[in-house]
C-alpha positions as CSV (number, residue, x, y, z in Angstrom):
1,X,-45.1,35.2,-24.1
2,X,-42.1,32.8,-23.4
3,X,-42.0,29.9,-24.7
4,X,-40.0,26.8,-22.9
5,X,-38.1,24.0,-24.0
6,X,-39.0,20.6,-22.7
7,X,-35.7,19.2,-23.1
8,X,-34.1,22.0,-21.5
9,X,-36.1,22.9,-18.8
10,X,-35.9,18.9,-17.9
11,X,-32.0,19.6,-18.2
12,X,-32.1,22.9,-16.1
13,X,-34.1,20.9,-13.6
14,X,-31.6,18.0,-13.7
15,X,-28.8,20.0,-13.0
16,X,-29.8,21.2,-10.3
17,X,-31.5,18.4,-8.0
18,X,-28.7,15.8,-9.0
19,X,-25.3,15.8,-7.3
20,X,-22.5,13.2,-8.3
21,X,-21.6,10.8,-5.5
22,X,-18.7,10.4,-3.9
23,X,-15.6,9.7,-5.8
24,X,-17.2,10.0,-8.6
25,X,-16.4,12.3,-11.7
26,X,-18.1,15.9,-11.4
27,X,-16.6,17.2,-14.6
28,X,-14.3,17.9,-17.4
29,X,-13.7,18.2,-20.9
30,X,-17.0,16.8,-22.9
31,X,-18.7,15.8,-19.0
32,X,-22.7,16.2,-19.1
33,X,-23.3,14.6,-15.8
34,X,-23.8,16.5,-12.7
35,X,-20.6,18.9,-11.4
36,X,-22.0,19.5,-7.8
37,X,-21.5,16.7,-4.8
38,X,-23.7,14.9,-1.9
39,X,-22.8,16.7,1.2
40,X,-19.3,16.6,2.6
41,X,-17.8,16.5,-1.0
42,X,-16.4,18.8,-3.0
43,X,-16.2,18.7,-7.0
44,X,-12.0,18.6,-7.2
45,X,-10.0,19.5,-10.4
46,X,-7.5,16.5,-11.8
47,X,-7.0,17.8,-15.0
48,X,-8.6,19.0,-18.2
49,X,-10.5,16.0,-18.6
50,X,-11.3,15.2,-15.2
51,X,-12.5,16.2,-11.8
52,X,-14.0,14.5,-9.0
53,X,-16.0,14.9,-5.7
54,X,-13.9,14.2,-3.1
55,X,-14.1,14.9,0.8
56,X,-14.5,18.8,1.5
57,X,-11.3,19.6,3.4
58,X,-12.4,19.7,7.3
59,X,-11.0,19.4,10.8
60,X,-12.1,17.1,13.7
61,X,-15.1,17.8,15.9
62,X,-14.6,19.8,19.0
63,X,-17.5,20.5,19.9
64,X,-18.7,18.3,23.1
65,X,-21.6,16.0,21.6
66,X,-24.7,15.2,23.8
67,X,-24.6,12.1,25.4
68,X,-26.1,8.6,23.9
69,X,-27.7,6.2,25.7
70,X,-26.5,2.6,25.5
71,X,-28.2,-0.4,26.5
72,X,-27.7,-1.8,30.3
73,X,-26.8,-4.8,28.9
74,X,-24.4,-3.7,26.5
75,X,-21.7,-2.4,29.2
76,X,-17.9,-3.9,28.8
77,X,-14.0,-2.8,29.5
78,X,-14.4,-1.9,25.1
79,X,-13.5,-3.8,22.6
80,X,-10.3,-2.6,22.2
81,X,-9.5,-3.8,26.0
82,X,-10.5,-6.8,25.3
83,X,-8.8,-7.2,22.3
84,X,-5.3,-6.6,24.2
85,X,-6.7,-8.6,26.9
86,X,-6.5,-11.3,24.2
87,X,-3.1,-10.7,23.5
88,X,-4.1,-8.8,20.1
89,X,-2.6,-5.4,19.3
90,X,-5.6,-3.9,18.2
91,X,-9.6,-3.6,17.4
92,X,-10.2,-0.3,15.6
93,X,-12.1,0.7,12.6
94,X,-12.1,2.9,9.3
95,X,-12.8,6.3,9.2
96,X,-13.8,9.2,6.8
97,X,-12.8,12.7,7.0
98,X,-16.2,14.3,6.1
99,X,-17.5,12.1,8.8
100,X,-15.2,13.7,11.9
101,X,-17.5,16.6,11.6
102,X,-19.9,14.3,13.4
103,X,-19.0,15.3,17.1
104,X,-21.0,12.3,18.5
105,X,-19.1,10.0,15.9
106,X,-15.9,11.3,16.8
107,X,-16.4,11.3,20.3
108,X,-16.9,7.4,19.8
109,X,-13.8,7.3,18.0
110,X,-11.5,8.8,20.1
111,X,-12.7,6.3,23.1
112,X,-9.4,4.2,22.9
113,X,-10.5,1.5,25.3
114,X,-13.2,0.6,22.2
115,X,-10.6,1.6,19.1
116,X,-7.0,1.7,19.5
117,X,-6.8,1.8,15.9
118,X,-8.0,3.9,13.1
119,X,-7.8,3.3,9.1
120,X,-8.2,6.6,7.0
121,X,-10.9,4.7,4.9
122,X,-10.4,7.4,1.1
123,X,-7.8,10.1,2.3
124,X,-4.5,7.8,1.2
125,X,-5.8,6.5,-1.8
126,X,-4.4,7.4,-4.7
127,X,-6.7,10.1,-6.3
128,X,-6.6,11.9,-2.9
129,X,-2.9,12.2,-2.5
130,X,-1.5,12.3,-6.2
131,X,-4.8,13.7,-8.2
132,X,-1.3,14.6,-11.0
133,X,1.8,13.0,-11.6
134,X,4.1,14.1,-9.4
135,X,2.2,16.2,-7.3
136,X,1.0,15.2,-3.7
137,X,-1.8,16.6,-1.7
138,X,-1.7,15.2,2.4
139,X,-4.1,17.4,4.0
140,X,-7.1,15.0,4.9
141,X,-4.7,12.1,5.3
142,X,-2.9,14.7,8.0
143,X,-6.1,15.4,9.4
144,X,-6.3,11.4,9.8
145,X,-3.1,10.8,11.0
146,X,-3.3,13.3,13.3
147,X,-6.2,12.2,15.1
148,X,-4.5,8.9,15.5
149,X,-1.5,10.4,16.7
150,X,-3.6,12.8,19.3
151,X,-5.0,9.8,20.4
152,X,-2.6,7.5,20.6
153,X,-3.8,5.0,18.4
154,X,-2.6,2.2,15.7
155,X,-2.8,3.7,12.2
156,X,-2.4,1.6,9.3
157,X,-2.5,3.4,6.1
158,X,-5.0,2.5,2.7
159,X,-3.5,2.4,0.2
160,X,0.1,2.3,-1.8
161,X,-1.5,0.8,-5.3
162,X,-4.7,-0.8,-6.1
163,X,-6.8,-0.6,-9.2
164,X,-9.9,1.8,-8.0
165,X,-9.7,5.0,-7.4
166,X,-7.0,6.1,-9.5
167,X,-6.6,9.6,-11.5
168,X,-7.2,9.7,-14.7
169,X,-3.2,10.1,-15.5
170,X,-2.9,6.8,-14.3
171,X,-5.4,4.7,-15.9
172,X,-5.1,6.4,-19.4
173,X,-1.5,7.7,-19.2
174,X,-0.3,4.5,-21.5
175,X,2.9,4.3,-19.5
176,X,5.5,1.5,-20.8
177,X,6.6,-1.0,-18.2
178,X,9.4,0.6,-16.5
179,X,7.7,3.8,-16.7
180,X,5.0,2.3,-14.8
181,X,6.8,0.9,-12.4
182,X,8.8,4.3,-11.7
183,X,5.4,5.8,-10.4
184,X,4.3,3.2,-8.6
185,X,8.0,3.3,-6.6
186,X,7.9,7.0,-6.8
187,X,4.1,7.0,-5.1
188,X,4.6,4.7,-2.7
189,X,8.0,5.5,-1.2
190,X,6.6,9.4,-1.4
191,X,3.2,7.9,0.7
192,X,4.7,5.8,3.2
193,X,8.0,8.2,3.9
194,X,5.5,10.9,4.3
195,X,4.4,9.6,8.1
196,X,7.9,8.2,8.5
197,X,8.9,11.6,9.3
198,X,6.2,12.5,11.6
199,X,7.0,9.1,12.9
200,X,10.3,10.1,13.8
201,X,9.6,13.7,15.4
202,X,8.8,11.1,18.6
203,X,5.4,9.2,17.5
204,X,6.8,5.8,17.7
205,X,7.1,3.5,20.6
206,X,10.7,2.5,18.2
207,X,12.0,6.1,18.8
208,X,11.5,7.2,22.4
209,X,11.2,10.9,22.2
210,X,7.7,11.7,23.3
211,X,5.3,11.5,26.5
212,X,3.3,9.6,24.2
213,X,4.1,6.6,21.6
214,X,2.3,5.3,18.9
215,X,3.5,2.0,17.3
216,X,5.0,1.9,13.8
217,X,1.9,2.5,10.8
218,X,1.2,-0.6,8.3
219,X,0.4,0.0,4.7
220,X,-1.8,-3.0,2.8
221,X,1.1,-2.1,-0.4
222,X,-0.9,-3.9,-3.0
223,X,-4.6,-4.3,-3.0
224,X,-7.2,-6.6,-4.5
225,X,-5.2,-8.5,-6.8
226,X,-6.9,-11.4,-8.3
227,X,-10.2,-12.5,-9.3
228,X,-12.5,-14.9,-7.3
229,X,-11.1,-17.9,-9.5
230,X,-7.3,-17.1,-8.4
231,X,-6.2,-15.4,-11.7
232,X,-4.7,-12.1,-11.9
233,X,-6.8,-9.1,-11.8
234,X,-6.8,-6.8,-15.1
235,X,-5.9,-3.7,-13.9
236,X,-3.6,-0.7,-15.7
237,X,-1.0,-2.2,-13.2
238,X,-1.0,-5.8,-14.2
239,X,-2.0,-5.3,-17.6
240,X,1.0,-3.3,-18.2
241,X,4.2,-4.9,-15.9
242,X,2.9,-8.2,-14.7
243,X,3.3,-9.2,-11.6
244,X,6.6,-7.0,-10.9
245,X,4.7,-3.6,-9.9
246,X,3.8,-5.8,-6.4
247,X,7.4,-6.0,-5.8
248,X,8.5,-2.8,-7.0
249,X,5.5,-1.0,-4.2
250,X,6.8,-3.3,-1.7
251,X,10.6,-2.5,-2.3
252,X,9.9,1.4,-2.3
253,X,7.7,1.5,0.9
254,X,10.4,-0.5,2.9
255,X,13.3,2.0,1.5
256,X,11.4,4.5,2.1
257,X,10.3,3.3,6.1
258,X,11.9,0.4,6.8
259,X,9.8,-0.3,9.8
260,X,6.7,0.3,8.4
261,X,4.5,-3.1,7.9
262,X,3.8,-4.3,4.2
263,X,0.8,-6.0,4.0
264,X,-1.5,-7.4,0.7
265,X,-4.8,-7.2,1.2
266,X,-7.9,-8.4,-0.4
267,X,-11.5,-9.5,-0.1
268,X,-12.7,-13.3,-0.6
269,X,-10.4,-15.1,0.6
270,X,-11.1,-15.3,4.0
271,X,-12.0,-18.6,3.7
272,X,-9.7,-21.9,1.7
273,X,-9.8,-21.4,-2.0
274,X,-8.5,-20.9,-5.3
275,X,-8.3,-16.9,-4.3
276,X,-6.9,-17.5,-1.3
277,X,-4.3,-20.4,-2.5
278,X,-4.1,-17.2,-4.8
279,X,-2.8,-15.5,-2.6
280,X,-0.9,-18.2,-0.3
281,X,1.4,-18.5,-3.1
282,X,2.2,-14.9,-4.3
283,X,3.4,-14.4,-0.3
284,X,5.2,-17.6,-0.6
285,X,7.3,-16.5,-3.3
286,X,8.2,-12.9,-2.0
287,X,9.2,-14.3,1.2
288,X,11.5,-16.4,-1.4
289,X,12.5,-13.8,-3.2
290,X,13.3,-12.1,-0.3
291,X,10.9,-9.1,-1.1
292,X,9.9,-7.2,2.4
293,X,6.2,-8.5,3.0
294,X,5.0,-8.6,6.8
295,X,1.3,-9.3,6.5
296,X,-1.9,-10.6,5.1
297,X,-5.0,-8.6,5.1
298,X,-8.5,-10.6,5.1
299,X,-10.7,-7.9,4.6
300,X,-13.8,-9.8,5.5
301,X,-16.8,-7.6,3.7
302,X,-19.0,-10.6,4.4
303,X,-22.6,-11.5,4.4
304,X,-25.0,-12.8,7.7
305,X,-25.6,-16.3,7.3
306,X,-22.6,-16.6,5.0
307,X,-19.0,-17.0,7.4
308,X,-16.6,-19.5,5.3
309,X,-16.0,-22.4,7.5
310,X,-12.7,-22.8,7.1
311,X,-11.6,-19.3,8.6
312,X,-9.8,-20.2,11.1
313,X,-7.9,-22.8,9.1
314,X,-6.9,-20.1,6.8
315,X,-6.1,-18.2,8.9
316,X,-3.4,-20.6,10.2
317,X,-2.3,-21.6,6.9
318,X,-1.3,-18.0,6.4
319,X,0.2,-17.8,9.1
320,X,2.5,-20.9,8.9
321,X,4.3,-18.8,5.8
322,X,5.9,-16.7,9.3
323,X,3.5,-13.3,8.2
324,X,1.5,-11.8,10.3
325,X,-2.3,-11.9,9.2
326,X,-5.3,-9.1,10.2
327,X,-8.7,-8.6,9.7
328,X,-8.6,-5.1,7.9
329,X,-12.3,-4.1,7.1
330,X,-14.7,-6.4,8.7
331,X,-18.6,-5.9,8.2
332,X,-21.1,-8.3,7.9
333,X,-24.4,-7.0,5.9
334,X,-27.8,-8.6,5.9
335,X,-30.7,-7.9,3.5
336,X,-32.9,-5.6,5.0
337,X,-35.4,-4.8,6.7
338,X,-33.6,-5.9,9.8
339,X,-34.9,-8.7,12.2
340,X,-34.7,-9.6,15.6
341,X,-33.6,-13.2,13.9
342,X,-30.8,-11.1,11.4
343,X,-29.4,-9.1,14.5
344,X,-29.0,-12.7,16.5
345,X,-27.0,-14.3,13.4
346,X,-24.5,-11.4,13.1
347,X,-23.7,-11.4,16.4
348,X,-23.2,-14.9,15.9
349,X,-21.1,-14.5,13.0
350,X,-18.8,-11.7,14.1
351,X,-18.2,-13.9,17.1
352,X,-16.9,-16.7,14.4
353,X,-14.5,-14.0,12.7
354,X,-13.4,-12.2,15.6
355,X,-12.7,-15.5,17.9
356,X,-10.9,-17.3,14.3
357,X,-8.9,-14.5,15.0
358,X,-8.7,-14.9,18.6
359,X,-7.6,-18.2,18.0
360,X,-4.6,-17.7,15.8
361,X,-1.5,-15.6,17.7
362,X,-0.3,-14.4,14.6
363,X,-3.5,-13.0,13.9
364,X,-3.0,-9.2,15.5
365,X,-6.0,-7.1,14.9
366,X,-9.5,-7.0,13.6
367,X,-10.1,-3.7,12.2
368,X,-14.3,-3.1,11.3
369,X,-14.8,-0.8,8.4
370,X,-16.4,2.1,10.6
371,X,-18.0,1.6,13.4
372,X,-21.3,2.5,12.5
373,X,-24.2,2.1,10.4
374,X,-24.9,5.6,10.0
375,X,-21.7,5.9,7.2
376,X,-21.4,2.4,6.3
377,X,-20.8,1.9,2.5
378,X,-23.0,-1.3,2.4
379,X,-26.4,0.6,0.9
380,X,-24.9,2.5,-1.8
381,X,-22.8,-0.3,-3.0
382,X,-25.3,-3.2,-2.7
383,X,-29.2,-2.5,-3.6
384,X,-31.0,-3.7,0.0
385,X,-28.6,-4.8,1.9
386,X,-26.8,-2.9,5.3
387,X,-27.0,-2.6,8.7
388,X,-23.7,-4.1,8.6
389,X,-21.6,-2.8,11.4
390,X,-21.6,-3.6,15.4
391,X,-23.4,0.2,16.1
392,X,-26.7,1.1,14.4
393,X,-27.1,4.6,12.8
394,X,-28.2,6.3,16.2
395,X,-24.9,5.1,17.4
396,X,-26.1,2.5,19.8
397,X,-24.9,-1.1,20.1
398,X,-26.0,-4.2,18.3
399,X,-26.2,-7.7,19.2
400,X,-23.2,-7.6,17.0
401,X,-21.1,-6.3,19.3
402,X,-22.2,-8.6,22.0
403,X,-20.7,-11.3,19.0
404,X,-17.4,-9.5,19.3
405,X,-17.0,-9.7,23.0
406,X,-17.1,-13.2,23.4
407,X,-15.5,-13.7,20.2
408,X,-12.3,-12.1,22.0
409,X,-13.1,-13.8,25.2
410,X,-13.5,-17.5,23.6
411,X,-11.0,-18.3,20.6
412,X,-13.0,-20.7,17.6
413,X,-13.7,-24.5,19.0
414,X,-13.6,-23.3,22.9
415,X,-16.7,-25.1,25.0
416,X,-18.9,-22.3,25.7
């Protein structure tokens, strides 16, 4: 007769049901967690000590998608029309690579007169392209680009140095200032020079060598880098060269493309206050120091109900330091279940970012982070809270994007 072991049968059972999410850790050296990913992952060696689900390597849907109905009501030039209608460069959105398997997604996305821009949401963060010192990996970020170059779209990349979603190498490598500092430069300029020279094959309005042009890339260098009270941020960076590593990424990436824009980027301080005076500041003094920095990023993860007031006036106090300023991953989530009376105060409130926005000329592009509920990160990151993006997860259109419409038609403080 056998004879079973609780504990281990509960263990067998374990292992196989759960899967670690994305980016997280799938194994290594002492791991007991789960060493298999949710779908579209893959578990990914770093190193002895680490490995992590990241996307599965894949190519872009070709297949044609069936067709999806939209409401009657909900029929405009796009909202990337209307955007340059507006005189803004750009509306576009994040994207994933695991989700470009999607054809009905992707046929979305390659409709340029809604997005003539595209962010690769994880595929140029630093655990995807340098999982070990030294060595780079660009296949789903080429997949990205590409798509963006096929369909001649805006691409800003995402991103040179921020404190998430490093390797292990970084975080625990106890690297001495200038060491530091050397990877960061070497990472960044390696990053950024790496679409430079598809950039110059003829995939730039700048260079003139192609049927088709894209205009140059931006790169939000240094991201998320203080806390909500306007101190610095304790990250590996910080905590180990001080403020100099945002110089040193922004020096590399401009050696290394010196038309590419530099943007910082962060959430919370879309609105006045001590993050954003934060922030107000640090751009002050690199345009002072003369370090290259071109924009401001208001990444605008915000809540229904919940718009800062003084957005607009933000807005303009950025933009009075002669920077450039974009909304760079706009959603607005509510707590569900969703209402009639939730749908009607999003579209209300991404008609007070977008037309903010609208109102300020040196604000050039509202970028949503993805287009759709159906891969939103909103419901794995807060408990009960989503449906934060202007399509719903059967890829229809919200109220929400009625909100965006007019926000591009009527800048903030218009009469109706």
């Amino acid at each position: 007769m056998l004879k079973f072991s609780l504990v281990g049968l509960l263990a067998a059972i374990s292992g196989i049901f759960a899967q670690s999410p994305t980016w997280a850790q799938c194994g290594g050296d002492g791991w007991t967690g789960p060493t298999t990913c949710v779908d579209g992952f893959t578990c990914t060696f770093n190193n002895q000590w680490y490995s992590q689900c990241r996307p599965t390597p894949t190519s872009v849907c070709t297949t044609a998608p069936s067709s999806v109905p939209e409401p009657p009501t909900a029929k405009y030039d796009g909202l990337a029309t209307l955007a340059k209608k507006a005189k803004k460069k750009y509306f576009g959105t994040a994207i994933d690579n695991p989700n470009l398997r999607d054809c009905a997604y992707t046929a979305k996305l390659n409709d340029t007169k809604e997005f003539n821009q595209i962010t690769p949401g994880n595929s140029l963060k630093w655990d995807a392209t340098e999982a070990s010192r030294g060595t780079f990996t660009f296949l789903e970020s080429d997949i990205a680009v590409a798509l963006g170059v096929q369909n001649k779209q805006h691409i800003r990349g995402h991103t040179c140095v921020w404190h998430n979603q490093l390797p292990n190498w970084v975080t625990a490598g106890n690297f001495d200032n200038i060491t530091l500092n050397s990877i960061v430069a070497n990472h960044c300029s390696t990053v950024v020079g790496r679409y430079k020279a598809q950039i110059q094959l003829g995939h730039s309005e700048r260079y003139k060598l192609c049927l088709y042009v894209i205009p140059p890339p931006t790169y939000p260098d240094s991201t998320e880098l203080f806390n909500e009270d306007g101190t610095w941020r304790n990250s590996v960076f910080y905590n180990t060269t001080g403020e100099s590593f945002v110089a040193t990424a922004l020096r590399a990436a401009h050696a290394a493309d010196p038309k590419t824009k530099l943007y910082i980027n962060d959430y919370n301080i879309e609105g006045t206050g001590p993050k954003s005076t934060a922030m107000f500041n640090l751009v002050k003094s690199l345009k002072a120091q003369r370090i290259p920095i071109h924009g401001v990023g208001l990444q605008a993860h915000l809540i229904v109900g919940q718009i800062p007031s003084t957005i607009q006036a933000n807005i303009e106090q950025f933009a009075g330091l002669g920077v450039d300023i974009s909304i760079t991953e706009l959603d607005i989530r509510m707590t569900l279940p969703v209402t009639d009376a939730l749908l009607a105060q999003q579209k209300i409130d991404y008609q007070t970012v977008v037309s903010a926005c609208n109102a300020v000329p040196r604000c050039i592009g509202v970028t949503i982070w993805d287009y759709t509920d159906k891969y939103s990160w909103v419901p794995s990151t807060f408990s009960g809270q989503g449906a934060a993006l202007p399509w719903d997860e059967n890829l229809v259109k919200k109220p929400a994007y009625d909100g965006i419409v007019t926000g591009f038609a009527r800048p903030q403080g218009a009469r109706p």
